[in-house]
N, C-alpha and C positions, 0 to 999 in steps of 0.2 A: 504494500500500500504506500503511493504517495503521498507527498503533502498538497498534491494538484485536487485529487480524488473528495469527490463532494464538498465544492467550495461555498462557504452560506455567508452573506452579505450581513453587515454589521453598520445599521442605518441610522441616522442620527441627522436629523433635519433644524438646520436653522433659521429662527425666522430673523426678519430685517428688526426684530427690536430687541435684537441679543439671545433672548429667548430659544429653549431648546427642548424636541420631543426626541428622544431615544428609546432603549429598551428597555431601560430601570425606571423610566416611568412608566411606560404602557404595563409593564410587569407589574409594577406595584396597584395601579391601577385594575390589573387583574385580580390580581391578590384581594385589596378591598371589595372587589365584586363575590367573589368566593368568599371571603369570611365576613363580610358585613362588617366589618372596622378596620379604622386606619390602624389602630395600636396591632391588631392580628396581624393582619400584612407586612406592618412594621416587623413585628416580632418574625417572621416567618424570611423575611426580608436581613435579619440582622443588623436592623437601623435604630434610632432611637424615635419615639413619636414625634417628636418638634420636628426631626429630618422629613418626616414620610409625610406629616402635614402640610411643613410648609411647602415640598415636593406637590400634593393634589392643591393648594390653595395658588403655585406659580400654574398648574393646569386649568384652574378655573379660570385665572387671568387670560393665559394665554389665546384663548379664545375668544374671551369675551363669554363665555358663555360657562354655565357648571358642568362635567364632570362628573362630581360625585355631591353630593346633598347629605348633610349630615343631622344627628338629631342630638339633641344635648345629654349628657350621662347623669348618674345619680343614682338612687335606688331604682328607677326603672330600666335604668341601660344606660342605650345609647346609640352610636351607632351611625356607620355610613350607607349607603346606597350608592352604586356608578348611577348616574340619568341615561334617557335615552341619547343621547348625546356622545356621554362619556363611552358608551359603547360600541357607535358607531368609529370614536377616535380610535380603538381598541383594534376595532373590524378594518380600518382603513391604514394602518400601520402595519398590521399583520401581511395586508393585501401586498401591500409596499415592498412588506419583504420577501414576497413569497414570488414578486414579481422580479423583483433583484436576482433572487436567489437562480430562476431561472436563466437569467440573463446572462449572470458571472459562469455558470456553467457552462452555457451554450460558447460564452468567448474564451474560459478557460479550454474548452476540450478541440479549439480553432488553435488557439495556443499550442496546445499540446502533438496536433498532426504532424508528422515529417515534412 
């Protein structure tokens, strides 16, 4: 096995206000759709909660729009939600990379002919 052999694209999109979506957010943004809290994902993540917050609250910005919707904690809980939104950011990043992925293959294995 080479190091050519199944090449996966490692995406990280800039926007013009400095601002940045990559893996460790859509990931984390997964994570809190799975467990229903930032602190879970955090934890799952090996972050601390201030990192993974302010991580989903530069998401909310970034768009202009939420991400994730949270509810305040206490004796009853608490707790995040992804929006419909937040999901679609999820679903169109993954798209991104999966589009990538086939691309760097197709030129890696161009690359790689005699």
């Amino acid at each position: 096995m080479t190091a050519f052999q199944n090449p996966k694209a490692a995406i990280k999109i800039e926007f013009a206000n400095s601002l940045k979506l990559g893996r460790g957010k859509v990931r984390l943004l997964e994570l809190v759709r799975e467990a229903g809290s930032i602190s879970a994902a955090a934890r799952k993540m090996n972050m601390s909660y201030r990192r993974a917050w302010l991580l989903m609250d530069e998401l909310n910005h970034m768009f202009g729009r939420d991400v994730i919707e949270t509810a305040a904690g206490g004796s009853g809980g608490g707790g995040a939600q992804v929006t419909a939104f937040g999901l679609r950011v999820i679903q169109v990043f993954r798209d991104l990379e999966n589009d990538a992925d086939g691309l760097i293959q197709s030129r890696i294995a161009e690359l790689m002919k005699p």
